[in-house]
C-alpha positions as CSV (number, residue, x, y, z in Angstrom):
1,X,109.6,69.2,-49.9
2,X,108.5,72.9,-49.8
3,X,107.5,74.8,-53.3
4,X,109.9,77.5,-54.4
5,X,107.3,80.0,-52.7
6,X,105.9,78.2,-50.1
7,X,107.1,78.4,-46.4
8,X,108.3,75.9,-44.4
9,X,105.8,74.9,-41.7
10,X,108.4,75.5,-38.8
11,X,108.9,79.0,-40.1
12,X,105.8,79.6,-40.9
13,X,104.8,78.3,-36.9
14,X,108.0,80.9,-36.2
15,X,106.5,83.9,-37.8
16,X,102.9,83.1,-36.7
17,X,104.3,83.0,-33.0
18,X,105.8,86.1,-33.1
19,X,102.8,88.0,-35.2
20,X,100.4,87.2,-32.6
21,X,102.3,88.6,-29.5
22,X,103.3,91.3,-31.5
23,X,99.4,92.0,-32.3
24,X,98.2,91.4,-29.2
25,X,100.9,93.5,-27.3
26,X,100.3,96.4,-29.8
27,X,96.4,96.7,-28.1
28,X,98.2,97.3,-24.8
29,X,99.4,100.7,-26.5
30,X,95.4,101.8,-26.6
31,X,95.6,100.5,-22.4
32,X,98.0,102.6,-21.8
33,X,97.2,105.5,-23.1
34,X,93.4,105.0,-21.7
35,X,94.9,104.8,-18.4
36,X,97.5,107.5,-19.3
37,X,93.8,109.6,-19.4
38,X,92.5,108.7,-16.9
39,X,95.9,109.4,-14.7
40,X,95.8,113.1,-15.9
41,X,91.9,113.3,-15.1
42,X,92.2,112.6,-11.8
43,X,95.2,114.1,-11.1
44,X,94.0,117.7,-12.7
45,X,90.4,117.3,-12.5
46,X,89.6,115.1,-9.6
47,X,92.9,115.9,-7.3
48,X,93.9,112.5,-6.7
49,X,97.1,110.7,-7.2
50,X,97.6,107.1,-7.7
51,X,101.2,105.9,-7.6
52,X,99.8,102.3,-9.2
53,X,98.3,103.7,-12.0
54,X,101.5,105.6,-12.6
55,X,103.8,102.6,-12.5
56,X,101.2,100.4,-14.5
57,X,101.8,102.8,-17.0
58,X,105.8,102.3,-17.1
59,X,105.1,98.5,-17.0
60,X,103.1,99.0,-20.1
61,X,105.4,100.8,-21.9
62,X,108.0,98.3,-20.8
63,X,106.4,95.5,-22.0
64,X,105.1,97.2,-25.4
65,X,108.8,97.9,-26.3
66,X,110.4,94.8,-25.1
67,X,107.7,92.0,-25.9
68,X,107.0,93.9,-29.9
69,X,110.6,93.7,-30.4
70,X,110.3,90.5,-32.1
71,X,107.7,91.5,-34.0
72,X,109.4,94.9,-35.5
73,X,112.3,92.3,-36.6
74,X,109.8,90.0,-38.1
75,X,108.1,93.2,-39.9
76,X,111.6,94.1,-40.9
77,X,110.6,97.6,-38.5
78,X,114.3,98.2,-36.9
79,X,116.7,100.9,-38.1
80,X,118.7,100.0,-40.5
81,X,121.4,102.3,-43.2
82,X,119.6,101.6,-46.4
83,X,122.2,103.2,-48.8
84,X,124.0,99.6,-49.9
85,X,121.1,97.3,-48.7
86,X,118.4,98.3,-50.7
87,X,119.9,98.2,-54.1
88,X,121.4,94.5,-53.0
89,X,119.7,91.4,-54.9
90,X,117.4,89.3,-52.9
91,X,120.2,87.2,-52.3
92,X,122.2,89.7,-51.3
93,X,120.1,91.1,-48.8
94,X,119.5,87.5,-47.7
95,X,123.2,87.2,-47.2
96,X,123.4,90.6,-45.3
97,X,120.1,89.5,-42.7
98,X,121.5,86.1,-42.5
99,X,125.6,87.6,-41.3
100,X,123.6,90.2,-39.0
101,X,121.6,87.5,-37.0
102,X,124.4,85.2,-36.5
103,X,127.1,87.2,-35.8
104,X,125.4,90.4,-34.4
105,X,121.7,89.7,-33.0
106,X,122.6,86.3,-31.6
107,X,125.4,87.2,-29.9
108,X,124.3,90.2,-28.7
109,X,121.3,88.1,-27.2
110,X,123.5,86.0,-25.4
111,X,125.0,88.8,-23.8
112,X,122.0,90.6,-22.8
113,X,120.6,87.2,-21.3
114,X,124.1,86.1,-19.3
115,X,124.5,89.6,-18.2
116,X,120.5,90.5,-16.9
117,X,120.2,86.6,-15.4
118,X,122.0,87.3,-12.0
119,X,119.7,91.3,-11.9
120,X,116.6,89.3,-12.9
121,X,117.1,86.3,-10.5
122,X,118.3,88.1,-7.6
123,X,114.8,90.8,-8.0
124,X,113.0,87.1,-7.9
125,X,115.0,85.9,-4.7
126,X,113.3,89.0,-2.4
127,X,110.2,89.2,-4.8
128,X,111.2,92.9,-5.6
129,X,108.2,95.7,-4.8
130,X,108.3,98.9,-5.7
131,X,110.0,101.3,-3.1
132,X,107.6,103.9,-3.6
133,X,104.3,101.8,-2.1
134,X,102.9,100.4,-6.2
135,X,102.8,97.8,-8.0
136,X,104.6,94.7,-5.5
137,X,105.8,92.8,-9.3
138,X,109.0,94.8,-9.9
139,X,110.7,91.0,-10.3
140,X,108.2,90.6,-12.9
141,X,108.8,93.5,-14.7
142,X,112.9,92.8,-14.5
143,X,111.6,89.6,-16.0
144,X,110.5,91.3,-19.3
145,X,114.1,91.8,-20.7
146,X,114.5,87.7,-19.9
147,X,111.5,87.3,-22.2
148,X,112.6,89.8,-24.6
149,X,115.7,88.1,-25.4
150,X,113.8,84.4,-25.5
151,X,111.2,86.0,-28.1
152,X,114.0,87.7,-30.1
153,X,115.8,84.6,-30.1
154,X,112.5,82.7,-31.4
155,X,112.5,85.5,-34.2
156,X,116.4,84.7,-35.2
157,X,115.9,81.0,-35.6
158,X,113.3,82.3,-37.9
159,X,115.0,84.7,-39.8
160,X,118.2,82.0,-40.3
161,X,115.8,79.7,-41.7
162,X,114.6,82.5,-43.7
163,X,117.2,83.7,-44.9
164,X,119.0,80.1,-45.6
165,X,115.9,79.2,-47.5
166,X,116.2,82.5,-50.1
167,X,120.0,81.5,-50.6
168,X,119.0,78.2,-51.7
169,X,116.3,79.6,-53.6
170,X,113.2,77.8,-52.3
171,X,112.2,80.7,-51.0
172,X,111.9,84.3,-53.1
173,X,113.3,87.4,-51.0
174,X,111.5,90.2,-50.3
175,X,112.6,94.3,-51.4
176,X,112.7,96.4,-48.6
177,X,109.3,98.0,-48.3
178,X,110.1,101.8,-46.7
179,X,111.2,104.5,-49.8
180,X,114.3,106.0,-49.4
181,X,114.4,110.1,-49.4
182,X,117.0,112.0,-51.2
């Protein structure tokens, strides 16, 4: 049995999970803006256009915002109204996280993965290019909102057990840690 302040190891495998795609996708921000660069060198500098380099930057930005979207929930990173929230106990806060997740972020998951399944499957069917002569993966980049939702999801079953773990009080909760501006 867990200490009141120790995590359990499945959450703790949870949050690890989702910290290092989250670190390693936040590196592809520095790729993407080197290549940004380099797009504008050769474009204004050098004369020379590259519709690859272009689109690799759209995939990059896809996947930064898609794939880290597990990680800003894990880092507590979405937008949220603060007003009521903040001055909540911990197990407050723990009951507010723990009604969001089931009844709004799971569901909304489901949704996004029932609804994008047939648009994602049917870009893999004719191995979707792109129209405009780059990158021949569009299928894979449809493919990143199938992924999104599995990695959210990873990150909900990890915030439920979270969340269950501060209401019965084996775990302590955390205060929120952005200041509020009046």
């Amino acid at each position: 049995m867990p200490s009141a302040n120790r995590e359990p190891v499945l959450l703790a495998w949870l949050d690890g999970f989702t910290d290092r795609i989250g670190r390693g996708i936040a590196w592809l921000v520095v790729v993407m803006m080197a290549v940004q660069f380099a797009i504008v060198v050769m474009r204004y500098v050098l004369g020379i256009h590259s519709i690859v380099m272009q689109e690799s930057v759209m995939y990059m930005h896809a996947m930064v915002f898609m794939l880290a979207s597990a990680w800003t929930l894990r880092n507590d990173g979405h937008v949220r109204v603060d007003i009521f929230y903040r001055r909540l106990s911990a197990r407050g806060r723990a009951w507010i996280d723990l009604g969001g997740t089931l009844f709004l972020l799971i569901p909304v998951l489901a949704f996004i993965a029932l609804s994008s399944l047939g648009y994602v499957t049917s870009s893999w069917s004719i191995l979707e290019r792109s129209p405009d002569g780059g990158i021949p993966a569009v299928f894979l980049l449809k493919s990143l909102i199938l992924l999104m939702v599995a990695l959210l999801m990873i990150q909900a079953i990890a915030q439920v057990l979270r969340q269950t773990l501060i209401l019965r009080g084996r775990l302590p909760g955390h205060t929120p840690g952005h200041e509020e501006v009046l």
